[in-house]
N, C-alpha and C positions, 0 to 999 in steps of 0.2 A: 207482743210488746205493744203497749199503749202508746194513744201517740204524743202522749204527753213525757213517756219517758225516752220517746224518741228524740225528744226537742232535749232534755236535760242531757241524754249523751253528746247531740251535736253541740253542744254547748260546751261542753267538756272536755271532747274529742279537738287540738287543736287542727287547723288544714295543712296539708302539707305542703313543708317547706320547696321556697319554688328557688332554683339558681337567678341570681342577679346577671345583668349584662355583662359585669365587669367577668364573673366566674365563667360565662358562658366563650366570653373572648378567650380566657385563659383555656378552657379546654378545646378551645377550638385549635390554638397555637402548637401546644403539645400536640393533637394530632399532625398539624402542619409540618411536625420535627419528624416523621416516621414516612415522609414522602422520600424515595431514593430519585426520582425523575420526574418532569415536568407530563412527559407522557406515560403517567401512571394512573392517572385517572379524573374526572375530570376537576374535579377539586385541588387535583396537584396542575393541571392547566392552570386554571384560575389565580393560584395562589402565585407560583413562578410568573406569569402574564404581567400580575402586578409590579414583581419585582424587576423584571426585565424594562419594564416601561423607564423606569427607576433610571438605569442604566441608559436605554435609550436617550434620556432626559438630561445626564450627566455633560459637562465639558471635559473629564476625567477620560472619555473613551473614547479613541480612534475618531476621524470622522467620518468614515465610511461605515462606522455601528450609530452614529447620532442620528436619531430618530428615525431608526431599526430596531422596534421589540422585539420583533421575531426571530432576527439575525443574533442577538442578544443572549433570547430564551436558547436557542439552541448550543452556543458558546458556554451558555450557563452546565447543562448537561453534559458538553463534554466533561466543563471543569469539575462535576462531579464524580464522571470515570476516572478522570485524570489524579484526581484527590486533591485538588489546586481550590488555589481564591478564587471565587470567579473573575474578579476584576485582576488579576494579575493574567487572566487567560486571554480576557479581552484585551487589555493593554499591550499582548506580543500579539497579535494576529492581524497578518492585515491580508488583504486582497488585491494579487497584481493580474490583469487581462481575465478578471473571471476565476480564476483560481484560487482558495483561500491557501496560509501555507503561515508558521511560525515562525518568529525570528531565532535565528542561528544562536543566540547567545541563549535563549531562554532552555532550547534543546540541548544545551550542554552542560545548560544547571540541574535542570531536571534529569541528566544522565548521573551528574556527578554528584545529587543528592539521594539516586536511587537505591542506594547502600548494596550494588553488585559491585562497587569496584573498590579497590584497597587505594587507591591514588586516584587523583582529578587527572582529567584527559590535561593530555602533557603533548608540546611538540617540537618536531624536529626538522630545524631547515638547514638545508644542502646547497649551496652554490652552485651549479654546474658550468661548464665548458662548453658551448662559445660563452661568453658571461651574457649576454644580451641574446632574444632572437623576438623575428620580425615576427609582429601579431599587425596587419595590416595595414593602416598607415601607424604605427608608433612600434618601438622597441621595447619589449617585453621583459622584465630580468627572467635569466632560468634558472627556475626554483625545481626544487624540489621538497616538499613537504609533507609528514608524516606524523599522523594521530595518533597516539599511542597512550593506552592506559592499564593495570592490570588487575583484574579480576580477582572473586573473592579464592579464587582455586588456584592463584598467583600464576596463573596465566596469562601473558602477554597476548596483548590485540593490539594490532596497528590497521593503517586503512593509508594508505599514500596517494597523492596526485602532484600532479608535473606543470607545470609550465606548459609542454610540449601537447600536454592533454587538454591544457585550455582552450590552447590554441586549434589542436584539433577538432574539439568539440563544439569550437565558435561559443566559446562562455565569454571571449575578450572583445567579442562586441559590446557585451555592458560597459558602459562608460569609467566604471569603477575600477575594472584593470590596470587603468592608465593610471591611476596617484595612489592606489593601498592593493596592488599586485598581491602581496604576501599575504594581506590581510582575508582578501577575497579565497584563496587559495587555503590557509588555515581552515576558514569557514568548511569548506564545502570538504578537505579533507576531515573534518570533525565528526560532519552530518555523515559520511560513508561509514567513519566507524558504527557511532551511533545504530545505524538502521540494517548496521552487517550484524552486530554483534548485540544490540538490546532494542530490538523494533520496536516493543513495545514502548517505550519510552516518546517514540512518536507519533504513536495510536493510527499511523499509517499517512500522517503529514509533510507534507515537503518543507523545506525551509524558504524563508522568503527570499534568498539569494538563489539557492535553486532554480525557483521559479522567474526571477529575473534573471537569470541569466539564459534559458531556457527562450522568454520573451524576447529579448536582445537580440539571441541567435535567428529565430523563427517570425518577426512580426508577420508576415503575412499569414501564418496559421495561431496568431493570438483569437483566442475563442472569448467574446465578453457576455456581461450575461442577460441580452439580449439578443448574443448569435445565434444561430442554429436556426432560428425560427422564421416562416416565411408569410411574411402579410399579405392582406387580401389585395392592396393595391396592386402587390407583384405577380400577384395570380391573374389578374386583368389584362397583364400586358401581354401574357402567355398567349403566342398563336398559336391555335390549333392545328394539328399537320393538315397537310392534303388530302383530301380521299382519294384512294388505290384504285382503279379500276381494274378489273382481272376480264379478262379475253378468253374461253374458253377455246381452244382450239382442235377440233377431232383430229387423232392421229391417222395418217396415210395408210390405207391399208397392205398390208405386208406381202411381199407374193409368197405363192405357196414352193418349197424347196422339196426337191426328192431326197427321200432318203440315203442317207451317206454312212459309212461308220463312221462312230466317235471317235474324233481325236484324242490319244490322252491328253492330257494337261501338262503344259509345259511347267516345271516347277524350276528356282532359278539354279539348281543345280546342274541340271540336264542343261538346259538352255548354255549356259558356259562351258559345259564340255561337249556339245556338242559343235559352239564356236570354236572352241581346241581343235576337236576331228578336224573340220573344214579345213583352217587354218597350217592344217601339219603342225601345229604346237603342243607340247607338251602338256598334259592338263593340268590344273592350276591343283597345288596341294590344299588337300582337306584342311580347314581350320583346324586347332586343337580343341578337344569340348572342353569347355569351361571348369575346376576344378570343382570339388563340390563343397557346398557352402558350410563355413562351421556352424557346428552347433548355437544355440542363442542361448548367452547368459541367463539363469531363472534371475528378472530383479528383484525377489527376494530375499538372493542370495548376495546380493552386493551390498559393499560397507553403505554404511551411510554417510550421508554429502556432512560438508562444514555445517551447512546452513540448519540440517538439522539436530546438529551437535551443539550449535551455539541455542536454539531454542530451549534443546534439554537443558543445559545450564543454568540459562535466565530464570527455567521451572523450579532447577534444584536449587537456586540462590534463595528463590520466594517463598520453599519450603525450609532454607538453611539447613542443607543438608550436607553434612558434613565429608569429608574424601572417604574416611573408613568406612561411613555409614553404606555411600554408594557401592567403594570397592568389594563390600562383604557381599550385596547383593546382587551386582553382576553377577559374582564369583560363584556363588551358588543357584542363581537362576540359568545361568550363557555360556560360566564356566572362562569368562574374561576378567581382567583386570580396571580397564576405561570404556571411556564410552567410543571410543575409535576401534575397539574390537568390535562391537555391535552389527549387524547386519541390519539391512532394511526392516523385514521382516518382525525382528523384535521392538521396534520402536514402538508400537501400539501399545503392547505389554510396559515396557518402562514408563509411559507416559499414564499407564493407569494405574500404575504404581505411584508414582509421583503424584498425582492431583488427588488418591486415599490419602496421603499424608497430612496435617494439619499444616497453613498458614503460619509462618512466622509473626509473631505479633512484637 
C-alpha cells in the first residue's frame, strides 16, 4: 500500500472513541456496588475509608465514633454482616471501660424483625414475697421477670431472672437499680433469651447494660483501652533482683559399713500390724477395695444438649423448613420424629443437610 493511500484511510478511518470522566466515574461506582467489605481489597479500603471519614465527621454519631474513621470503618462492616444501616449500627453502640457492646433495645428489634419468631418478645412480671429485699444500702423490689416469645415451630422460649440474682450477681451496684429495677431486669432477661435461643442475632455482642452492670460490680478489673500495656517509664523503675551467690560445698565423706542383710521394706501395711502384734491388739480390718468403675458413656451416643437444638432451629428457620419437611427426614435418615431424639453423633449429618438446602429469600 502507498503511502498516499495510507494517509486517505487515516483520514477516513475515525479514532477511537475514548470514555469521558463523567462515564469513567460512572463505571468506576458500579464497580464500587460489588464490594461486600471494606477488607476486600484495596480499592474496597479506599472506597469505605472515605466513607467512614464521612461518618467520623458527622454530629449524628455517638461521641466516642467522632473523629474515629477507623472505629467507624469497622462498625460499617459489621453493618454489613448484620444486613443494617450503617448509621443505625453506629448510633446503638457505644463503649463502656474498653468494651464495645449494643443497646438492649436495638437487640430486641433486630430479634423481633428477624422473622424466627411468630410473636414480639413479651414479658412477664411476678411479685414475690418478702415484697422488698435489701441490695445494699437501698431496698430492692423482688421481681421476678420472664422473656418470653414463640417461635416459628410454635414453640415457646423463655429466659427468666430475679431480683435475687441481681442481687447475687452485684448487677445492683449500677446505679440504675435503684429508680427503673424492673426495667433494668426486663433488659437483661431479654438479652439471655436472645443469645439462648438466636445468637446469632448478636453476632456474639453484649448489651450495653450487660456491660455496665458487669463494670459496677467489678471496677477494679475494668480493663480500658489503654490497659494491659506497660510503658517504658515503668520498666525503669523496675529493680533488678539481687545476685545469688551459690557456695559449693563437698560432701563429708561417708564411712565405709559392713555388710549386712537387707532389710525388707516396710510397706504401711505391715508396719500397722505389726504395731497390732506389739500392742496385743487386734488387727486393724482390710479396707474394702474400691467397687469397679462403670463403664464410660460413648458421647456420641448422647442426646444432644438444648443449645444445640436451638442452633438447628435458627438453621431450619433460615432455610424455612417446614415441620413435615424435617419430620419426613429424620424419620428416614435416624428413624426419629424431632430433633430431641437426635444423638450427638448425627448432628454433623443434619447440619450438612441443612446448609445443601437453598436460603429463604
Amino acid at each position: 500500500m502507498s503511502e498516499e493511500t495510507t494517509q486517505i484511510v487515516q483520514r477516513v478511518t475515525p479514532p477511537p472513541e475514548q470514555d469521558s470522566i463523567e462515564v469513567m466515574r460512572l463505571k468506576n461506582e458500579r464497580s464500587l456496588e460489588k464490594f461486600s467489605s471494606p477488607f476486600e481489597s484495596a480499592a474496597a479500603l479506599r472506597h469505605f475509608s472515605s466513607v467512614a471519614q464521612v461518618f467520623a465527621d458527622s454530629m449524628l454519631v455517638p461521641k466516642h465514633l467522632q473523629g474515629k474513621p477507623n472505629d467507624c470503618m469497622i462498625l460499617m462492616s459489621m453493618a454489613m454482616r448484620m444486613q443494617e444501616d450503617p448509621l443505625l449500627v453506629l448510633q446503638n453502640c457505644f463503649v463502656v471501660s474498653g468494651t464495645p457492646g449494643f443497646k438492649s433495645q436495638f437487640m430486641i428489634a433486630r430479634a423481633n424483625s428477624s422473622g424466627q419468631l411468630k410473636s414480639k418478645i413479651r414479658w412477664n412480671v411476678e411479685r414475690l414475697e418478702p415484697a422488698t429485699l435489701k441490695a445494699g444500702d437501698f431496698a430492692m423490689p423482688n421481681l421476678r421477670v420472664t422473656a418470653q416469645a414463640v417461635d416459628n415451630f410454635g414453640e415457646l422460649m423463655e429466659a427468666t431472672v430475679t431480683s435475687e440474682m441481681a442481687i447475687a450477681e452485684k448487677w445492683t451496684t449500677n446505679p440504675k437499680y435503684r429508680s427503673m429495677a424492673e426495667h433494668m431486669l426486663r433488659w437483661r432477661a431479654a438479652a439471655f433469651l436472645i443469645r439462648l435461643y438466636m445468637p446469632e442475632v448478636m453476632m456474639g455482642m453484649q448489651t450495653l447494660e450487660e456491660i455496665e452492670d458487669v463494670a459496677a460490680a467489678n471496677p477494679e478489673a475494668q480493663v480500658g483501652p489503654s490497659q494491659g500495656f506497660v510503658r517504658l517509664s515503668d520498666l525503669k523503675r523496675i529493680e533488678a533482683p539481687a545476685p545469688v551467690t551459690i557456695t559449693l560445698v563437698e560432701p563429708p565423706e561417708a564411712p565405709v559399713a559392713t555388710e549386712a542383710p537387707a532389710a525388707p521394706e516396710a510397706t504401711p501395711e505391715s508396719t500397722e500390724l505389726d504395731r497390732a502384734f506389739e500392742a496385743g491388739e487386734e488387727p486393724p480390718e482390710e479396707s474394702p477395695e474400691p467397687p469397679p468403675a462403670e463403664p464410660a458413656v460413648d458421647p456420641r451416643k448422647a442426646p444432644i444438649a438444648d443449645e444445640v437444638k436451638n442452633t438447628l432451629r435458627g438453621m431450619l428457620q433460615g432455610r424455612n423448613v417446614t415441620k413435615t419437611v424435617l419430620a419426613e427426614y429424620l424419620d428416614k435418615e435416624f428413624g426419629v420424629s424431632n430433633l430431641s431424639g437426635l444423638k450427638a453423633e448425627d448432628v454433623v449429618k443434619v447440619t450438612t443437610w441443612i446448609t445443601q438446602l437453598p436460603m429463604k429469600g
